[in-house]
C-alpha positions as CSV (number, residue, x, y, z in Angstrom):
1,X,0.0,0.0,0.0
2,X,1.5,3.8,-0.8
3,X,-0.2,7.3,-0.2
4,X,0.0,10.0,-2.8
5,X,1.4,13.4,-2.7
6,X,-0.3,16.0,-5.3
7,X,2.7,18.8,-5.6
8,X,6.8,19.0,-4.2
9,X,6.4,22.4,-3.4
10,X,6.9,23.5,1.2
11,X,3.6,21.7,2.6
12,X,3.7,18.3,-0.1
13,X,7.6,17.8,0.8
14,X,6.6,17.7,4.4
15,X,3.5,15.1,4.0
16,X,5.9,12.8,1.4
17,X,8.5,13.0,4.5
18,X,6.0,12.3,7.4
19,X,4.3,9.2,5.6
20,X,7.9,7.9,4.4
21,X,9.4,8.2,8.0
22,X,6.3,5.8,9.0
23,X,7.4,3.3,6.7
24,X,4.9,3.9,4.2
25,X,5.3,4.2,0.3
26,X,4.8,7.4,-1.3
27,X,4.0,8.5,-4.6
28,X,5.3,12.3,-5.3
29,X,3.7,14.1,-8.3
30,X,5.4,17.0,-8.9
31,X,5.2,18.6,-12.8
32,X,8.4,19.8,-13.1
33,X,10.5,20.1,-14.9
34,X,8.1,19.0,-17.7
35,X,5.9,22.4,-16.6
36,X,6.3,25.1,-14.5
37,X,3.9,27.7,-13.0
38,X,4.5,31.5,-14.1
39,X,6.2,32.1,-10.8
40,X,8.3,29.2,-10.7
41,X,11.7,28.7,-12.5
42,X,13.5,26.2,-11.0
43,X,13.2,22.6,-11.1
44,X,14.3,22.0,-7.3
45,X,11.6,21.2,-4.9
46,X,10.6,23.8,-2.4
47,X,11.1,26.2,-4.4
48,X,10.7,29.9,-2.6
49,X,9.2,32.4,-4.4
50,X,8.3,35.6,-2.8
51,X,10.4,36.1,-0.1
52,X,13.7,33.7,1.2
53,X,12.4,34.9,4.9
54,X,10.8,32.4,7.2
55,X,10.1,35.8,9.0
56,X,10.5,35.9,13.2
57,X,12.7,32.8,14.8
58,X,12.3,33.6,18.5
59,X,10.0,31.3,20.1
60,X,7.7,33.9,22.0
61,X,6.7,35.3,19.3
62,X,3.8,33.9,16.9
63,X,5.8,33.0,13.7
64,X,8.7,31.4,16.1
65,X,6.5,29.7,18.2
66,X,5.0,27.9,15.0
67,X,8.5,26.4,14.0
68,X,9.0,25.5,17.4
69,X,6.2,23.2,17.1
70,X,7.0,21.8,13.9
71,X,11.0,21.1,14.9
72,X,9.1,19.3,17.4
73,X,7.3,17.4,14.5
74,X,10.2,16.9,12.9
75,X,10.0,19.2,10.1
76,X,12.2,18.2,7.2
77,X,11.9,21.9,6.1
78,X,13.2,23.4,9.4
79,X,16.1,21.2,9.3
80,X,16.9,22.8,5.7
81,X,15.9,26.1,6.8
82,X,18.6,25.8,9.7
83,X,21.3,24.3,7.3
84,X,20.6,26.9,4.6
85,X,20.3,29.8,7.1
86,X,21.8,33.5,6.2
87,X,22.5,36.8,8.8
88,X,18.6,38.1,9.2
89,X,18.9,39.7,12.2
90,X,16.0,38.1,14.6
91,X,14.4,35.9,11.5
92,X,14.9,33.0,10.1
93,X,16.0,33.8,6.3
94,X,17.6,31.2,3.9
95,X,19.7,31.2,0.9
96,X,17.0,30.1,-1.5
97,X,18.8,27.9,-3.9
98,X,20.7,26.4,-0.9
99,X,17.6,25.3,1.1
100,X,15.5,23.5,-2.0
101,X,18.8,21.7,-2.8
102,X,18.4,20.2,0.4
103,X,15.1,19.6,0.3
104,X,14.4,18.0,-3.3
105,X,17.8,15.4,-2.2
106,X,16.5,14.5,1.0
107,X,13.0,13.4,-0.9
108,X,14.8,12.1,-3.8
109,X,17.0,9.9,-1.9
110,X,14.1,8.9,0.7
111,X,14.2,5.0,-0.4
112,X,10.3,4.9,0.9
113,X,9.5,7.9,-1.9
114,X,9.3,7.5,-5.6
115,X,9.0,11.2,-7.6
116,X,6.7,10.9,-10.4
117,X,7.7,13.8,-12.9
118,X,4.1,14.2,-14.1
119,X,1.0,17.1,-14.4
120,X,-2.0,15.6,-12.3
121,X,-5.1,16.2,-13.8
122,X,-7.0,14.0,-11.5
123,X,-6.8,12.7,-8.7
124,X,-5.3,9.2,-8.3
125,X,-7.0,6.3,-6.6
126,X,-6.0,5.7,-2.9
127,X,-5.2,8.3,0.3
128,X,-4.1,11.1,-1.5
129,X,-2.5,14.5,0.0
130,X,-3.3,17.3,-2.7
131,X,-0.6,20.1,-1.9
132,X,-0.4,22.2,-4.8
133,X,-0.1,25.7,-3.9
134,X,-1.7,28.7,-4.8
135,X,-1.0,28.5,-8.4
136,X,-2.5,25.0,-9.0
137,X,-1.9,23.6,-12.9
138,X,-4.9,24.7,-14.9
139,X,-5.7,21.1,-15.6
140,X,-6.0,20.2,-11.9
141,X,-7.6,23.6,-11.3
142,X,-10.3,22.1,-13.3
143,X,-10.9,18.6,-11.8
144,X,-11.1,21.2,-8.2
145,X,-13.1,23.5,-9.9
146,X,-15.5,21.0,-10.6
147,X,-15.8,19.9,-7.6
148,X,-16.3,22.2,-5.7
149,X,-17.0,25.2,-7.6
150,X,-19.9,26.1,-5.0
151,X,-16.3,26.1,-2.5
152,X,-13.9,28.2,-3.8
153,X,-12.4,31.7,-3.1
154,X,-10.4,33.4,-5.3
155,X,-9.0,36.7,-3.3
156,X,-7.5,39.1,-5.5
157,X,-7.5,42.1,-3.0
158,X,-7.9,41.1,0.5
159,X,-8.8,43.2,3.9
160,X,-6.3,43.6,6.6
161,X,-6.5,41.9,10.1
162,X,-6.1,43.9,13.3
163,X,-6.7,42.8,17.2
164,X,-9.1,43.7,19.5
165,X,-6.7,44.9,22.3
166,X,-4.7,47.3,19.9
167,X,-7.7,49.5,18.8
168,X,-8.3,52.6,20.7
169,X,-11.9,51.6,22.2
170,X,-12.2,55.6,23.1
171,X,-12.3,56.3,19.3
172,X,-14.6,53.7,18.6
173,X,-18.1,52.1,19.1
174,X,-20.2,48.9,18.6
175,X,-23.0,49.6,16.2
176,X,-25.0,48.0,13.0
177,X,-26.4,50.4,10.9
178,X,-29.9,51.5,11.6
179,X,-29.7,49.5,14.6
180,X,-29.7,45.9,12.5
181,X,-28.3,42.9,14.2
182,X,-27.1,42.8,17.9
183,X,-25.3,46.0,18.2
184,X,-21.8,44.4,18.5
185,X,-22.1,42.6,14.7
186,X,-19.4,46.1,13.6
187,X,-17.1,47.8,15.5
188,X,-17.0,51.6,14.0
189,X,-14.0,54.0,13.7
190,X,-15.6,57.5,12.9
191,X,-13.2,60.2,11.2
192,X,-14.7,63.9,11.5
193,X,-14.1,66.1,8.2
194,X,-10.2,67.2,8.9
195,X,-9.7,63.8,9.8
196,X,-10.9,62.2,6.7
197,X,-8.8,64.6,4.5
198,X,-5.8,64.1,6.0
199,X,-6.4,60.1,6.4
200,X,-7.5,60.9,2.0
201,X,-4.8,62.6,0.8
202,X,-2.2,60.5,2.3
203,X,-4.1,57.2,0.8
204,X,-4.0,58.3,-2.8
205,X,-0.5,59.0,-2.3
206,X,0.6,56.3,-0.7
207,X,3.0,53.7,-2.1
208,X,1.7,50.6,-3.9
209,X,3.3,47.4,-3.9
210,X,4.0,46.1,-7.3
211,X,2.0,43.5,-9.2
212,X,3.3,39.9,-10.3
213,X,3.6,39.6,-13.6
214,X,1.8,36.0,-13.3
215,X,-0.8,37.7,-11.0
216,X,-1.4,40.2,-14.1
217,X,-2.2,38.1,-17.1
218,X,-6.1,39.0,-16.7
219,X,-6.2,42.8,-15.2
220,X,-10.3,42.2,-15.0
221,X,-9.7,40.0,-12.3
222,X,-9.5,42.8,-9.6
223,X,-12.8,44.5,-10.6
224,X,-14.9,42.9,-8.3
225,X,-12.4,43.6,-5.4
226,X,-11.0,47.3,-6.2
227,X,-8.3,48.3,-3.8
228,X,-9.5,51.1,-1.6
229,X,-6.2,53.6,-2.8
230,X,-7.7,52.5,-6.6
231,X,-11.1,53.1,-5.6
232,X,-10.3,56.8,-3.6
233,X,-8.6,58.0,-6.8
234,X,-12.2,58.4,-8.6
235,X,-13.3,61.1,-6.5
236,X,-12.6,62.3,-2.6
237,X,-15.9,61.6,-1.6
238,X,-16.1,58.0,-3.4
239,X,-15.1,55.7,-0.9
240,X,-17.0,58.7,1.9
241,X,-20.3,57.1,-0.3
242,X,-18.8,53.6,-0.6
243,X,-17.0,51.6,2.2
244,X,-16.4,54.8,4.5
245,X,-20.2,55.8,4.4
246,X,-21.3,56.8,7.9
247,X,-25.3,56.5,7.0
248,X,-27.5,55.1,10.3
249,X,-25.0,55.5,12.8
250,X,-24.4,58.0,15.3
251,X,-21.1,58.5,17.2
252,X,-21.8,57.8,20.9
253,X,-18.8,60.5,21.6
254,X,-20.4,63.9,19.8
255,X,-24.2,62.4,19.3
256,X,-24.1,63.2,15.5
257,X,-23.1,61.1,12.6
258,X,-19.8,61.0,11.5
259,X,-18.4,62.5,8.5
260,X,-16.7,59.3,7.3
261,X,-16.3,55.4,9.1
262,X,-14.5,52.6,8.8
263,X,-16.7,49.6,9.9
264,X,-14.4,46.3,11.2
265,X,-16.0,42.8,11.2
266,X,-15.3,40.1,13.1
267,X,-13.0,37.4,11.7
268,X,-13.1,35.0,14.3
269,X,-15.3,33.4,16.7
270,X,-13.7,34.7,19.7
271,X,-13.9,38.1,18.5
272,X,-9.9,38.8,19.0
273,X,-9.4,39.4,15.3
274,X,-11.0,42.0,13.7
275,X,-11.2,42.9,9.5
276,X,-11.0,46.4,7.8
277,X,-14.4,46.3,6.0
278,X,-14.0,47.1,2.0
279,X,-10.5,47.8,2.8
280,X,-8.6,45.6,0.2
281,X,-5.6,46.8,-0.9
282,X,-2.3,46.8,-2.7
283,X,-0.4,49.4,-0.1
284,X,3.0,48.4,0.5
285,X,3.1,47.2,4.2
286,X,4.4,50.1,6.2
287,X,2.2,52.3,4.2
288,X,-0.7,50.5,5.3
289,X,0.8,50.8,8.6
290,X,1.0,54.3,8.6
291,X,-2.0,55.4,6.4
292,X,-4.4,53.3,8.7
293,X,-3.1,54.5,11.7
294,X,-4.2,57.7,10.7
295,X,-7.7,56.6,11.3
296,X,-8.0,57.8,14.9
297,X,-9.3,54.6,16.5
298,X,-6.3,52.6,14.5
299,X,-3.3,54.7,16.0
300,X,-1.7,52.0,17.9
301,X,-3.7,49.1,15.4
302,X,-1.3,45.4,15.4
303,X,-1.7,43.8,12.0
304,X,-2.1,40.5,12.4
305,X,-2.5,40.6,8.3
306,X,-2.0,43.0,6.0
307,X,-4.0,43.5,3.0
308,X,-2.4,41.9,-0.2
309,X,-3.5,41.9,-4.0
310,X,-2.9,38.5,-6.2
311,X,-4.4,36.1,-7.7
312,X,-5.1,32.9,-5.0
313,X,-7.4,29.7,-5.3
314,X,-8.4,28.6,-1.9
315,X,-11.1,26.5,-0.6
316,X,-13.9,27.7,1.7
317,X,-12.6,25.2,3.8
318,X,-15.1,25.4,6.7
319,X,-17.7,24.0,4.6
320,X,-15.4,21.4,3.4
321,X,-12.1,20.4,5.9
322,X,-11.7,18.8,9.3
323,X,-9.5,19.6,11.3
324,X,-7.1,17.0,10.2
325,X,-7.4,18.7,6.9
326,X,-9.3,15.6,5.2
327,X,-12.6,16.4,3.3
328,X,-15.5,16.3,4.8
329,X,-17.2,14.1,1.9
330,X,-14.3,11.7,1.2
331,X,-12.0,11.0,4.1
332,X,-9.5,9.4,1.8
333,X,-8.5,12.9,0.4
334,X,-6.6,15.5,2.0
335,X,-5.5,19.1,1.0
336,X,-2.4,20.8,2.6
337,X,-0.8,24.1,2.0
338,X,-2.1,27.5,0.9
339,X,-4.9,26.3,-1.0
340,X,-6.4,25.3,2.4
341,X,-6.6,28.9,3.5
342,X,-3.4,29.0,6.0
343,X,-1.2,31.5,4.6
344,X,2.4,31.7,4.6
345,X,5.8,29.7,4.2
346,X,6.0,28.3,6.8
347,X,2.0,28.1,7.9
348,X,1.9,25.5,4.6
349,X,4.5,23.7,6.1
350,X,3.1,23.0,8.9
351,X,-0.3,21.8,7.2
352,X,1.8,19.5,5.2
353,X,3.0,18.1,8.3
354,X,-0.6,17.6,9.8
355,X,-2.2,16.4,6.2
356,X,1.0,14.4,5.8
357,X,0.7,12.4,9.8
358,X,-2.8,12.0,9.3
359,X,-3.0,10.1,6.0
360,X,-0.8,7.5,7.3
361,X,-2.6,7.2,10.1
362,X,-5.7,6.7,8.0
363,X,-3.9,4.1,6.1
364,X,-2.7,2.5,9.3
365,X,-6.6,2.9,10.6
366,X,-5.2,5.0,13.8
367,X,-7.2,7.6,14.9
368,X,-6.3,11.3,13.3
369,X,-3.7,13.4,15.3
370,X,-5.2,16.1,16.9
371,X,-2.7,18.7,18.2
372,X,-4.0,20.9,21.5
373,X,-6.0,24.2,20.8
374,X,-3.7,25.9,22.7
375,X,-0.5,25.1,19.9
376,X,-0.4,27.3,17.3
377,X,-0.4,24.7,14.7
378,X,-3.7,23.5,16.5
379,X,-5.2,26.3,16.1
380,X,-4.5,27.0,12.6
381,X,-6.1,23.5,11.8
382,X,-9.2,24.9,13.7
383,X,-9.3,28.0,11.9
384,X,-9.7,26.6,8.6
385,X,-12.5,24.3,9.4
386,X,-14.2,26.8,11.9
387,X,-18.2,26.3,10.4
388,X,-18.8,29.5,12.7
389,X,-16.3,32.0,10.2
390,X,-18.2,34.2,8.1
391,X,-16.7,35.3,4.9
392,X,-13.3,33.0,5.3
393,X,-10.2,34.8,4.3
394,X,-6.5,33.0,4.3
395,X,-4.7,33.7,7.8
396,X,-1.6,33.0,9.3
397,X,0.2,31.9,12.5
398,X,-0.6,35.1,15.2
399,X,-1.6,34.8,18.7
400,X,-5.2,36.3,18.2
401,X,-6.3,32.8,16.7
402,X,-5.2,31.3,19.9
403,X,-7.5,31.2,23.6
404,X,-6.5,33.5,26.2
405,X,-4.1,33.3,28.9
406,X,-5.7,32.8,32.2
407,X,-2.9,34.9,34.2
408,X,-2.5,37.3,31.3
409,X,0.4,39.6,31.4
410,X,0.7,43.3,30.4
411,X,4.0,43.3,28.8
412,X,4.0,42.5,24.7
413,X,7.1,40.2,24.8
414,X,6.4,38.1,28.5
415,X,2.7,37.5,26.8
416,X,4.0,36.0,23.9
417,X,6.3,33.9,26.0
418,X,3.6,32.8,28.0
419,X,1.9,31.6,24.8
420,X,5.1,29.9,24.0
421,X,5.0,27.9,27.1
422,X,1.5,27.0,27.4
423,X,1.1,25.7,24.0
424,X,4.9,23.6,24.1
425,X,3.8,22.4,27.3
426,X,0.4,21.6,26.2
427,X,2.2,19.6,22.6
428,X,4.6,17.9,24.4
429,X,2.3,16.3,27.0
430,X,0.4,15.3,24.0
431,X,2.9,13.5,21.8
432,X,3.8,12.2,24.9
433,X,0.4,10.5,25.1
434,X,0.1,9.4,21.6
435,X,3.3,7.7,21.4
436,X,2.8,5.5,25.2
């Protein structure tokens, strides 16, 4: 019996390596080098593409914490990552071409894994892991598409992510508009007229981060999800009539209606995460930083995301993952990487790792590993098949996905150290428990 692996890109070289390290055959698709995706151009494995960073390596904070956990796993990726490592001051950044090397000879020479140079169109009888990435091969796009057409999400311009705790509650108020809903469904962050001008002026001149040319080839892509610096060129008071519109709400703090407002939604269930309404954009990231700030209640605002622009196929995976990351309506298949809605190097990984333990487990007939809430890696797996998220966007390791503290400190870098030893704690008693 052998498991297959859809795609050799961060999250399918991690599943290949957990099933092969469990004895169990494996079956590696992977296209190149017969075909290559616009944004690929090597034919290594693990190829990086946007960034060589694996972003912050110290363990209290979200991104470190989250490679802690999977060096813990045994991450065949970490282990390149530390062997290919360059001087990145507190992250962990790699020489690219160093740390696929690694990677594609460590699967290739894996006796338990045989690399199949082939495009997938469907998929292939048996447990199969489908990591593909977010620029699937048009043919398999289609046998996905037509599937689950009624489940997909393309995000062209997304919204950014803030916390609760970092918005300035005196500059903001719970309210629906016209008094629909509950009265906590938005939280509002009203802008009087010098304000708004200032907040204007500096968002239509604000520096854009440039496009892709693979996330380019159809410019009528972004129509239906216009960037709000895009969208404020057409006119000062566009977006004051569009996203910003302060119609049927009254600021608690003056007892008249504002002259503009940014409405933020919730993004999770616990209500720690919070999402710019109709604010996608293409800002560069400190600009987004610093324009948004400018919005009174958003002074001291923690991104959690930023807003991005390109083109991404993801699932609506709430309506169609478990937690282990196998489908709801076939548990033979699961998905891993980007496509499952986590979002970031190192976040694929780690659902490789997950998708990757838990279809051997399947094959064995064990029961599906099913890492504490409290781990960051747990918590990622129960974000993506949260049936309570409204409007699912991709998100990535940060410690507003994750429950509170109980003794919660005030300091920034003790609270993410207490994060860090709750959840190592909480994994390491449990692989304790599923190994005895």
């Amino acid at each position: 019996m052998c498991i297959n692996v859809i795609g050799a890109g961060l999250a399918g070289c991690e599943a290949a390596y957990q099933i092969a390290k469990r004895g169990i055959k494996v079956n590696l698709y992977e296209m190149k080098p017969l075909k290559k995706s616009p944004a690929h151009k090597s034919d290594l494995f693990a190829e990086l593409v946007c960034s060589n960073s694996f972003k912050a390596d110290r363990v209290s904070s979200a991104a470190g914490l989250l490679k802690e956990e999977m060096r813990r796993l045994d991450s065949l990726l970490l282990r390149a990552a530390d062997t290919a490592r360059v001087p990145a001051g507190g992250a962990l950044a790699v020489d690219r071409d160093v740390f696929a090397r690694y990677v594609t000879e460590e699967i290739k020479n894996n006796g338990n894994i045989t690399v199949i140079s082939k495009e997938v169109s469907e998929n292939p009888d048996g447990i199969t892991v489908v990591a593909t990435g977010p620029l699937t091969s048009d043919n398999l796009a289609k046998t996905i598409y037509s599937r689950f057409s009624d489940a997909l999400s393309f995000f062209d311009a997304a919204a950014p992510i803030v916390t609760l705790e970092s918005i300035d509650m005196s500059s903001a108020f719970f309210e629906s508009r016209y008094g629909k809903g509950d009265g906590t469904d938005y939280l509002n962050c009203p802008m009087n007229k010098a304000e708004y001008e200032v907040f204007y002026e500096a968002l239509v001149n604000a520096e854009r981060a440039p496009v892709h040319e693979f996330d380019a080839r159809d410019p009528k892509v972004y129509e239906g999800c216009m960037p709000i610096e895009v969208m404020a060129q057409r006119g000062k008071d566009t977006i004051r009539f569009g996203p910003m519109k302060p119609v049927g709400l009254t600021d608690p703090n003056t007892g008249h209606r504002p002259w503009a407002v940014l409405q933020l939604r919730k993004e999770n269930a616990q209500g720690t995460l919070f999402n710019l309404v109709g604010f996608q954009t293409n800002l560069k990231f400190p600009e987004q930083k610093r324009v948004f700030g400018l919005i009174p209640a958003l002074k001291n605002a923690e991104f959690v995301r930023y807003g991005v622009m390109h083109r991404n196929t993801f699932l609506d995976s709430p309506r169609v993952l478990n937690r282990d990351f196998s489908l709801k309506s076939d548990g033979r298949i699961f998905f891993a990487g980007q496509i499952t809605g986590v979002e970031g190097y190192m976040e694929s990984a780690s659902s490789g790792i997950v998708a990757g333990i838990n279809a051997a487990r399947r094959l064995n007939g064990s029961p599906s590993l099913d890492l504490p809430q409290t781990t960051m890696i747990g918590c990622l797996s129960s974000y993506i098949s949260d049936e309570s998220v409204e409007n699912f966007q991709p998100m990535g390791a940060n410690f507003g996905i994750m429950p509170e503290l109980e003794n919660r400190p005030r300091d920034k870098k003790e609270r993410g150290q207490a994060y860090a030893d709750r959840s190592l704690n909480d994994l390491e008693k449990y692989l304790e428990s599923v190994r005895s």
